[in-house]
DOZA-460512 format. One record per residue: x, y, z of N, C-alpha, C in turn; residue number from 1. Coordinates in Angstrom, 3 decimals. Atoms other than C-alpha are relative to their C-alpha. Layout:
% DOZA-460512
NODE;X;Y;Z;X;Y;Z;X;Y;Z;NUM $
...
% end
This chain:
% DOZA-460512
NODE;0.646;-0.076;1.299;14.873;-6.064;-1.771;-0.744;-1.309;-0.268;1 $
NODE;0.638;1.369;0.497;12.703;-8.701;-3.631;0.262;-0.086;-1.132;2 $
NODE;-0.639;0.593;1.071;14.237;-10.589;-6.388;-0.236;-1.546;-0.132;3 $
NODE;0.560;1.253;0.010;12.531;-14.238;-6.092;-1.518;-0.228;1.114;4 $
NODE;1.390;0.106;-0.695;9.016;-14.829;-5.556;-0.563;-1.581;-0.298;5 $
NODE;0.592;1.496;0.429;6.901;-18.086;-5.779;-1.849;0.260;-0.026;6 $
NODE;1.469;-0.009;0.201;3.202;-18.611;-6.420;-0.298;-1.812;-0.227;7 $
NODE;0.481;1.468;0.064;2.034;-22.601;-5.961;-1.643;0.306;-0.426;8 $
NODE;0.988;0.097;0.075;-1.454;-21.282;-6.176;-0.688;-0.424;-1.601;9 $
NODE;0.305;0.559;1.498;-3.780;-22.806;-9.557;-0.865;1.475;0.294;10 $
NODE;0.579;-0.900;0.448;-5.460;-20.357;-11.320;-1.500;0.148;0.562;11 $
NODE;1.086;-0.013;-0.254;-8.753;-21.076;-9.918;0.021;0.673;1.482;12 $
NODE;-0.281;-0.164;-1.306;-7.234;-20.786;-6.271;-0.136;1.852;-0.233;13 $
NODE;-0.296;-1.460;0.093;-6.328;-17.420;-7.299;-1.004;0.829;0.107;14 $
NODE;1.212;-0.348;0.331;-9.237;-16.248;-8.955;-1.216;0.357;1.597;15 $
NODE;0.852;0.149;-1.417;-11.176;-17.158;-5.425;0.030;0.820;1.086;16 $
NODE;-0.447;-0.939;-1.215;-8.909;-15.149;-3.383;-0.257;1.286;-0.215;17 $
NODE;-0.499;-1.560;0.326;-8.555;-12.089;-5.383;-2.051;0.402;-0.621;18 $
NODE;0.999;-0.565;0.425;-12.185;-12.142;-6.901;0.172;0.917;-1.290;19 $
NODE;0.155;-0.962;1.095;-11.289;-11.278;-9.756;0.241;-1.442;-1.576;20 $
NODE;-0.254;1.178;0.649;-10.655;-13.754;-13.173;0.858;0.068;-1.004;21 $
NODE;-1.164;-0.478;1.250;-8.120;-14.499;-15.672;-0.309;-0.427;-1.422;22 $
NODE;0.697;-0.332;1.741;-8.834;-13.374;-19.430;0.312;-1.406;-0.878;23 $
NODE;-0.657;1.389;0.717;-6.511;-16.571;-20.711;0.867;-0.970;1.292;24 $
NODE;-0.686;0.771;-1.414;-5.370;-18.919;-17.709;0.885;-0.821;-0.562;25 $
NODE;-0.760;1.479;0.640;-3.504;-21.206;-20.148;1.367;0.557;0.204;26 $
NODE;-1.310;-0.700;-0.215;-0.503;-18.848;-19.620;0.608;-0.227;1.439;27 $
NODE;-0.838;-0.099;-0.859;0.075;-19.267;-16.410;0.441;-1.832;0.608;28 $
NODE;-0.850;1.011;-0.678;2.217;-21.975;-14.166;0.141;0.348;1.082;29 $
NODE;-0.317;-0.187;-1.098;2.431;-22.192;-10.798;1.703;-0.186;-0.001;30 $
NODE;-1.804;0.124;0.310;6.375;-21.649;-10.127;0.292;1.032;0.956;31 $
NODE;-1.226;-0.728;-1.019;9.580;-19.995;-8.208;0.133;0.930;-1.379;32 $
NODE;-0.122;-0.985;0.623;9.877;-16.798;-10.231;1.376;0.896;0.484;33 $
NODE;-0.607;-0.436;-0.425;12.994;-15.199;-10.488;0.444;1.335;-0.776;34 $
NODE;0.675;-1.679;0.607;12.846;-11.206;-11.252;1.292;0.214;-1.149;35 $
NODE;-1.077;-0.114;1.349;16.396;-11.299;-13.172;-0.678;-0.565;-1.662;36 $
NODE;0.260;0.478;1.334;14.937;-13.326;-16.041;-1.143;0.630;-0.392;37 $
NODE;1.010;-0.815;1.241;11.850;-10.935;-17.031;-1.306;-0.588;0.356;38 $
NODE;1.324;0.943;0.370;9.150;-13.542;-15.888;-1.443;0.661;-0.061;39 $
NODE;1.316;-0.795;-0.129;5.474;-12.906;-16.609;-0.876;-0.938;0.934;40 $
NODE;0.635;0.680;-1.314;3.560;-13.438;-13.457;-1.423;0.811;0.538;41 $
NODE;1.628;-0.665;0.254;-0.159;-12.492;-12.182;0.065;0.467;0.811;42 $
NODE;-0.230;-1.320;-0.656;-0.854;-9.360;-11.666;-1.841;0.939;-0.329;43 $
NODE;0.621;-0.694;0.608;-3.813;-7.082;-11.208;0.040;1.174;0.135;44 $
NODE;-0.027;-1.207;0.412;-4.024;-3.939;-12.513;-1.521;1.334;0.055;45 $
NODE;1.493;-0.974;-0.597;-6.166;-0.709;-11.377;-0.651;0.632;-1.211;46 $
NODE;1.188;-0.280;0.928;-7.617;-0.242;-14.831;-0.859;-0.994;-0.340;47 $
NODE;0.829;1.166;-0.254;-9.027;-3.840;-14.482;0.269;-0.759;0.588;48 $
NODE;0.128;0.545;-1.312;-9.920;-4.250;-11.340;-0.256;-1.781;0.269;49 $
NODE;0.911;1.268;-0.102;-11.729;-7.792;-11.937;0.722;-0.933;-0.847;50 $
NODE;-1.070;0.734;0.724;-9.021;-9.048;-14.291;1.392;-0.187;0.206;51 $
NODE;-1.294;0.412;-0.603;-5.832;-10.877;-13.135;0.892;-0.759;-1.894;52 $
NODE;-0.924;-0.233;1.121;-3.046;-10.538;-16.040;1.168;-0.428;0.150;53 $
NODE;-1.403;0.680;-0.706;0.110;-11.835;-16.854;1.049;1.234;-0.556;54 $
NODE;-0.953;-1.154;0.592;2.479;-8.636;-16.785;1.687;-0.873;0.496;55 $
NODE;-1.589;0.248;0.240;6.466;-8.946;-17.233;0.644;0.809;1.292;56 $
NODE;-0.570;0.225;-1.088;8.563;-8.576;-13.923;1.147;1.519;-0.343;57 $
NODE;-0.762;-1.290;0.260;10.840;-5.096;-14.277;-0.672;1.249;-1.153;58 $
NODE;0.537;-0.815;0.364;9.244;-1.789;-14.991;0.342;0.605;-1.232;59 $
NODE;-0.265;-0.283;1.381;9.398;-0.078;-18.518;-0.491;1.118;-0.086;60 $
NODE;0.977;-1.496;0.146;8.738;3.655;-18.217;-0.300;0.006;-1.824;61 $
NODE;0.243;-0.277;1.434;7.639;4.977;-21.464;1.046;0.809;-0.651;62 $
NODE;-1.162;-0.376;0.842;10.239;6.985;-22.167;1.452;-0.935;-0.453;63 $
NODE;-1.304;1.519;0.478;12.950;3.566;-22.151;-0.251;0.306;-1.974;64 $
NODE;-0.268;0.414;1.733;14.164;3.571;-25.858;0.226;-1.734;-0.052;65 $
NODE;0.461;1.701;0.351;14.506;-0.278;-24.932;0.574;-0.856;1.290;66 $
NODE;0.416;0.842;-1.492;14.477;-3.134;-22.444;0.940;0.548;1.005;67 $
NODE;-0.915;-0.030;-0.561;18.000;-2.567;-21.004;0.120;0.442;1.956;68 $
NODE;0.161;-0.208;-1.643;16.646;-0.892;-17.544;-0.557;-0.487;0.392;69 $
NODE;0.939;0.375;-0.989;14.400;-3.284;-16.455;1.202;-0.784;1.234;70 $
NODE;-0.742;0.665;-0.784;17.373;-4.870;-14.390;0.029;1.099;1.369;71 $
NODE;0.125;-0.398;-1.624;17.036;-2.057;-11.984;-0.949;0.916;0.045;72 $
NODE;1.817;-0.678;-0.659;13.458;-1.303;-11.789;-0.788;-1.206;0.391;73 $
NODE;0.676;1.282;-0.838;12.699;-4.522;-10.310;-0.596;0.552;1.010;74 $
NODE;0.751;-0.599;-0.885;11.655;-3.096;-7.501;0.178;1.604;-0.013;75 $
NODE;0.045;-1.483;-0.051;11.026;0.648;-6.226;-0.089;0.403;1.495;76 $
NODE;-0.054;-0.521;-1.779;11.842;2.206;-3.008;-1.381;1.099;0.311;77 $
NODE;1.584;-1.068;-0.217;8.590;3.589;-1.471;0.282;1.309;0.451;78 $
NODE;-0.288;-0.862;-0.566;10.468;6.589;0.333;0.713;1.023;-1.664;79 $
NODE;-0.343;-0.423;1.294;11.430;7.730;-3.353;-0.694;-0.212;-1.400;80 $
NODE;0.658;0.537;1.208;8.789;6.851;-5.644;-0.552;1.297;-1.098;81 $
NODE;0.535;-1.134;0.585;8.050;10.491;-6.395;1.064;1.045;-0.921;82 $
NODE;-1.306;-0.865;0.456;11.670;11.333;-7.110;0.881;-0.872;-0.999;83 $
NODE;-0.996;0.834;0.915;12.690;8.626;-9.603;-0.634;0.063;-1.403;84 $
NODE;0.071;-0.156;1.237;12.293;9.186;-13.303;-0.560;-0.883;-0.449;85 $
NODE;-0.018;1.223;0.081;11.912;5.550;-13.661;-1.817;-0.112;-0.134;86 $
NODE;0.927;0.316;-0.882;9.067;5.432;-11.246;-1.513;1.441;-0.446;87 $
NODE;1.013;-0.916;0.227;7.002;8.805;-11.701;-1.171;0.235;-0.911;88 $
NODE;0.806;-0.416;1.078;5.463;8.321;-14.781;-1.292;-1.098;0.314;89 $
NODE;0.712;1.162;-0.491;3.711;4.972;-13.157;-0.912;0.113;1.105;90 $
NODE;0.683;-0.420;-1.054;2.401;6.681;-9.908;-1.697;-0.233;0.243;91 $
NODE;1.146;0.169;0.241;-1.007;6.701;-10.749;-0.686;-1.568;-0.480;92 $
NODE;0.470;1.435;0.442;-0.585;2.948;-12.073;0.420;-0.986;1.025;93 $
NODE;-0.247;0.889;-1.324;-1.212;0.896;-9.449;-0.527;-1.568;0.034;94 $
NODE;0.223;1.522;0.164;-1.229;-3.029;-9.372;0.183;-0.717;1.604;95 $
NODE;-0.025;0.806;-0.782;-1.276;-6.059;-6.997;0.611;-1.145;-0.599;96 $
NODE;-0.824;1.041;0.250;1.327;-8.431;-7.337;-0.315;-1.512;0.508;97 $
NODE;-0.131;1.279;-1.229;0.371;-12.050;-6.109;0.695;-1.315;-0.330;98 $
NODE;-1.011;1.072;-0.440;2.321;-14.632;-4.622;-0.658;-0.592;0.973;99 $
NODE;0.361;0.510;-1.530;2.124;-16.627;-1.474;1.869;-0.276;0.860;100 $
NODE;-1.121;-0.037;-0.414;5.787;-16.202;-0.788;1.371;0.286;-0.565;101 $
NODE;-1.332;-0.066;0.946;9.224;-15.304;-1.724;1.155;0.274;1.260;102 $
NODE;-1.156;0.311;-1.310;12.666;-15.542;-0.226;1.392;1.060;-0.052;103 $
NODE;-1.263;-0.829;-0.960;15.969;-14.130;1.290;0.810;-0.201;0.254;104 $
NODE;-0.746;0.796;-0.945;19.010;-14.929;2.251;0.744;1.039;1.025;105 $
NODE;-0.571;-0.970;-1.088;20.729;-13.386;5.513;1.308;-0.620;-0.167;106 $
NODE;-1.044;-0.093;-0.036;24.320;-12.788;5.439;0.407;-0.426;1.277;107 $
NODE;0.282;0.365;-1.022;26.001;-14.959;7.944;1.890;0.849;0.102;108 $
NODE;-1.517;-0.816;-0.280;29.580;-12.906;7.674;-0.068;0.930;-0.947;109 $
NODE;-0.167;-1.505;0.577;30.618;-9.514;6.663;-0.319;-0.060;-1.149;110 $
NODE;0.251;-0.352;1.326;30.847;-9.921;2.885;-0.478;-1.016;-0.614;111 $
NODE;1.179;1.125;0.680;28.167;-12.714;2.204;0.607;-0.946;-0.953;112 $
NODE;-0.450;1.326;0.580;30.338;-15.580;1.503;-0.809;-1.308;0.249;113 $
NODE;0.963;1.531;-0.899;27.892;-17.945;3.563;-1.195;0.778;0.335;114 $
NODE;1.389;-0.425;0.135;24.381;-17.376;3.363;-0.428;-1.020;0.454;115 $
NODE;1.146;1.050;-0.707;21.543;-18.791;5.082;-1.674;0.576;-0.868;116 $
NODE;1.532;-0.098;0.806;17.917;-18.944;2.711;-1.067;-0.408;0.977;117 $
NODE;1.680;0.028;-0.915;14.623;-18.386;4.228;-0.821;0.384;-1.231;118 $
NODE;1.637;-0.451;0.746;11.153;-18.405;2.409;-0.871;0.684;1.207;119 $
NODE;1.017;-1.021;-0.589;8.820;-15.753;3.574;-1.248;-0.126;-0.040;120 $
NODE;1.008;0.667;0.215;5.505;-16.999;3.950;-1.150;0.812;0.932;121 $
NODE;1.190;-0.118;-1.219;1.806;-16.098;5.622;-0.170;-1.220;0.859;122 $
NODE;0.248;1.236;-0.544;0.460;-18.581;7.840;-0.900;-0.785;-0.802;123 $
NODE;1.093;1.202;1.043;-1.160;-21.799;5.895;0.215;0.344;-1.334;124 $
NODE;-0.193;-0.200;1.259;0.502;-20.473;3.088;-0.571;0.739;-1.243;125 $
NODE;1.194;-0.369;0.450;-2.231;-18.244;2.200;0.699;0.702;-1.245;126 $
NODE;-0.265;-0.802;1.283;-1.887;-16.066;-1.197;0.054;0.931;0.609;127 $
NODE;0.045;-1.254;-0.475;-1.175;-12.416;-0.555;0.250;1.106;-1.625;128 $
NODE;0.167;-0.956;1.437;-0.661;-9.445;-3.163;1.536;1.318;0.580;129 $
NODE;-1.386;-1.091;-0.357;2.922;-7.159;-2.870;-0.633;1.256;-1.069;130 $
NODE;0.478;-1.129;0.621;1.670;-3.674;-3.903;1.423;0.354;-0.903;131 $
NODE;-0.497;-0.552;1.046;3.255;-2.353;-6.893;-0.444;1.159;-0.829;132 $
NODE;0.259;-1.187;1.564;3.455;-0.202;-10.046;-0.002;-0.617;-1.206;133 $
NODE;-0.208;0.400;1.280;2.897;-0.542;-13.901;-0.215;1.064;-0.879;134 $
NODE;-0.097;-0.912;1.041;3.447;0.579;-17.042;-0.394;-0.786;-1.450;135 $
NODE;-0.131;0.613;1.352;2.577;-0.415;-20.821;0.784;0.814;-0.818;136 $
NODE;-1.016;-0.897;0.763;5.767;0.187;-23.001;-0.156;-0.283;-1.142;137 $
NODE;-0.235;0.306;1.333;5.607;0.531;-26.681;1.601;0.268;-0.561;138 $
NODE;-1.120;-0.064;0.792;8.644;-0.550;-28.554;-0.472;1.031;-1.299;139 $
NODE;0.307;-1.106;1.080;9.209;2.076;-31.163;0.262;-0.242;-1.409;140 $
NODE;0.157;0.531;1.378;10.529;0.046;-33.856;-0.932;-1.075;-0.568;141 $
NODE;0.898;1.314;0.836;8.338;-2.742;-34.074;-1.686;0.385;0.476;142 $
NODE;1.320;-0.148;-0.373;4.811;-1.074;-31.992;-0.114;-0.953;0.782;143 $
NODE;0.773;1.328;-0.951;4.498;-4.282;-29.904;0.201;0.898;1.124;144 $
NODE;0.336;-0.506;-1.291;3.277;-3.613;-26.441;0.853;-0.768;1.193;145 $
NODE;-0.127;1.053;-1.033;4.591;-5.024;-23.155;-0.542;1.224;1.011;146 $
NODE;0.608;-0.441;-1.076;2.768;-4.658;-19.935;0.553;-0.464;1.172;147 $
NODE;-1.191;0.682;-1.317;5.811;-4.523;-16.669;-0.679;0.563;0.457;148 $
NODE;0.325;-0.893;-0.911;5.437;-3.517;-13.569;1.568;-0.429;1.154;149 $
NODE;-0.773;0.065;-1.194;7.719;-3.381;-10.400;-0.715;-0.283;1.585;150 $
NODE;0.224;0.379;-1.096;7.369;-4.647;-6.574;0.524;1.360;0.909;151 $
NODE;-0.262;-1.434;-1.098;7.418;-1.597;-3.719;0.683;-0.334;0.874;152 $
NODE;-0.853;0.265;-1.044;9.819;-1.890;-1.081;0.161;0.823;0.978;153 $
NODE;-0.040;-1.108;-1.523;10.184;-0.225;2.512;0.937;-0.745;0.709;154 $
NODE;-1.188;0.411;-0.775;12.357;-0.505;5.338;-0.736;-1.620;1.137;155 $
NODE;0.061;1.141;-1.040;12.650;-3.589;7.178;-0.750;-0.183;1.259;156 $
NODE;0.295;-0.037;-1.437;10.471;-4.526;10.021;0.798;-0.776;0.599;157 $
NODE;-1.019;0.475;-1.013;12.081;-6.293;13.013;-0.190;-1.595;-0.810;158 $
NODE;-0.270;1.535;1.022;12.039;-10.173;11.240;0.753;0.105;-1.040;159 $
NODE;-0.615;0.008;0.941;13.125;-8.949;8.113;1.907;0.787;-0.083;160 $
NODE;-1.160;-0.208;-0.361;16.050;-6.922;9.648;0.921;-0.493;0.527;161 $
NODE;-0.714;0.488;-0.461;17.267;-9.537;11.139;0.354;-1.222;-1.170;162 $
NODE;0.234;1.321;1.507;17.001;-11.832;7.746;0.648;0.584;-1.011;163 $
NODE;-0.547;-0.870;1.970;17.889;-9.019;4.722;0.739;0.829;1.209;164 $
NODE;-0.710;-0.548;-1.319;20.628;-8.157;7.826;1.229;1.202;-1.405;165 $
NODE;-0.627;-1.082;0.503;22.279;-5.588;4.940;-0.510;0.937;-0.455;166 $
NODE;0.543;-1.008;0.284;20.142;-3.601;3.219;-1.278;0.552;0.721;167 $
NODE;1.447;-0.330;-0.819;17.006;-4.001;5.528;-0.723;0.569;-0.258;168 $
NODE;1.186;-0.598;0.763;14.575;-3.695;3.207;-0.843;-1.379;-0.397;169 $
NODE;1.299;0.755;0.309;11.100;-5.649;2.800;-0.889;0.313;-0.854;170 $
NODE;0.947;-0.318;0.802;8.717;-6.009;-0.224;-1.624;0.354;0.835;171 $
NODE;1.019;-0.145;-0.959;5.380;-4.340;1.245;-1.277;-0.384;-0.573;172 $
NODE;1.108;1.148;0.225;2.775;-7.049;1.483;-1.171;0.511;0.573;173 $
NODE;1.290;-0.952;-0.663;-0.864;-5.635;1.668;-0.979;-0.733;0.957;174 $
NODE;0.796;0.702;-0.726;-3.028;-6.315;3.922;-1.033;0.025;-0.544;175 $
NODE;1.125;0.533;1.019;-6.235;-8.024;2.448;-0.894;0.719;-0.329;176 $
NODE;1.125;-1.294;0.012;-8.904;-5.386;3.435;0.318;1.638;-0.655;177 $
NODE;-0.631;-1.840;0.659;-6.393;-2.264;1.596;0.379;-0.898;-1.286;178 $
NODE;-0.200;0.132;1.107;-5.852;-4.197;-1.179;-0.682;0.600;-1.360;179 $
NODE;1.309;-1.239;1.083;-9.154;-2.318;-3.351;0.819;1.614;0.328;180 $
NODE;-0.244;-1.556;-0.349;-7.888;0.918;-1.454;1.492;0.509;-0.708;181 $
NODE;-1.517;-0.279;1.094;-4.232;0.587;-2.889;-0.814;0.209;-1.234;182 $
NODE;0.352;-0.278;2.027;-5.562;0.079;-6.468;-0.903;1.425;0.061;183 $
NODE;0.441;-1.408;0.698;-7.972;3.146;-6.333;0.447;1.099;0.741;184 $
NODE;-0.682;-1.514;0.061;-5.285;5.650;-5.281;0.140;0.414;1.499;185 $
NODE;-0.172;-0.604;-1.431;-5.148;5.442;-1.275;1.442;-0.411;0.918;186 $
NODE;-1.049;0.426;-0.568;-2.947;4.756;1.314;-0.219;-1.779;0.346;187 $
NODE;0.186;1.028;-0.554;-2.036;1.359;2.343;0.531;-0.781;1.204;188 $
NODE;-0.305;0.772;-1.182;-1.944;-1.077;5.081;1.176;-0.855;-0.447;189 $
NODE;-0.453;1.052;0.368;0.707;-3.422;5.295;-0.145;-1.436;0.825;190 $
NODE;0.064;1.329;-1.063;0.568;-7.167;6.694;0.962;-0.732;0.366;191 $
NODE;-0.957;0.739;-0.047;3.662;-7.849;7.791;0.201;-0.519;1.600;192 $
NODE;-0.429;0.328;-1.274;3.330;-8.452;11.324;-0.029;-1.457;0.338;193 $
NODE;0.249;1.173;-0.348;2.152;-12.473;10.325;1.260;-0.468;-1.047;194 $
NODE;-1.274;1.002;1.048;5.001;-13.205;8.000;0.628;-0.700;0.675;195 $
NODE;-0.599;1.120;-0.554;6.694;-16.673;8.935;1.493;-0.223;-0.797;196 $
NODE;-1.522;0.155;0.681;10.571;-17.132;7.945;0.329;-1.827;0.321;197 $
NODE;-0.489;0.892;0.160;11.540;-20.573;7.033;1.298;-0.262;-0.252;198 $
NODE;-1.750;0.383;0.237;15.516;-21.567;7.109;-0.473;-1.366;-1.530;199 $
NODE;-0.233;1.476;0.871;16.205;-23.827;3.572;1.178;-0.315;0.189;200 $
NODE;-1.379;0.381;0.484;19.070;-25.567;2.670;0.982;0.712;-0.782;201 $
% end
């Protein structure tokens, strides 16, 4: 699964890569993002294509009466995205998550008393985009809006199965040239064959 991401890139960096620009840049921070706390992190969204946004980190179907499920709609299993309640109503809402890395730890005995952390990286640290979903939820007592989304997940390729050695599952990182084709409704590539695993402390 993915549950800590990072983004070092400045807003301008961003902007450059993705070609697209952000409406208010004063919001964001380059930072280690960690999906338990809710963070709002940049994201673009396939009703504006050319605008990079800061949506909130755990999905919010519309039917939620209130926050309480975003703790497990952090991510979304891609082999089930058509069969989750959660997930279905978002199908059609398709985003690009970017980062330039996020991490892992591999279990180094049976019941993950001792862990070993790796960051997941491209080469040179480049920016990339984890295909996703979104939603805008209106609270019902007060009308305010929030705009979540969730990170897609698939099965493990051979690096990551030997890294997320329990559930063997990888967030699926697009490859640069399917990144337009995700957002308007196609299939996508993924780029995981250059991902680099770093051991931390």
């Amino acid at each position: 699964m993915c549950f800590r991401t990072k983004n070092n890139k400045t807003f301008k960096q961003l902007e450059d890569r993705f070609k697209a620009r952000f409406l208010t840049p004063e919001w964001y921070t380059p930072e280690i993002f960690n999906a338990f706390t809710f963070p709002v992190t940049p994201v673009i969204a396939n009703d504006r294509k050319d605008v990079i946004q800061g949506f909130s980190w755990g999905l919010l179907p519309p039917w939620a009466k209130d926050t309480n499920i975003r703790k497990s709609t952090l991510n979304a299993r891609l082999e089930t995205l058509d069969q989750k309640p959660s997930f279905k109503p978002s199908l059609s809402k398709r985003c690009l998550v970017l980062a330039d890395g996020f991490y892992e730890w591999k279990w180094l005995d049976p019941k993950g008393k001792s862990k070993q952390k790796y960051l997941l990286t491209l080469p040179d640290n480049k920016a990339f985009a984890f295909a996703g979903l979104w939603n805008t939820w209106t609270n019902r007592n007060t009308g305010e809006t929030l705009n979540t989304y969730t990170i897609i997940t698939t099965a493990a390729n051979e690096l990551m199965s030997e890294i997320h050695n329990t559930k063997k599952r990888m967030p699926v990182i697009l490859n640069p040239e399917a990144e337009k084709n995700w957002l308007d409704g196609g299939e996508f590539v993924m780029q995981n064959d250059l991902i680099q695993a770093v051991p931390l402390e």
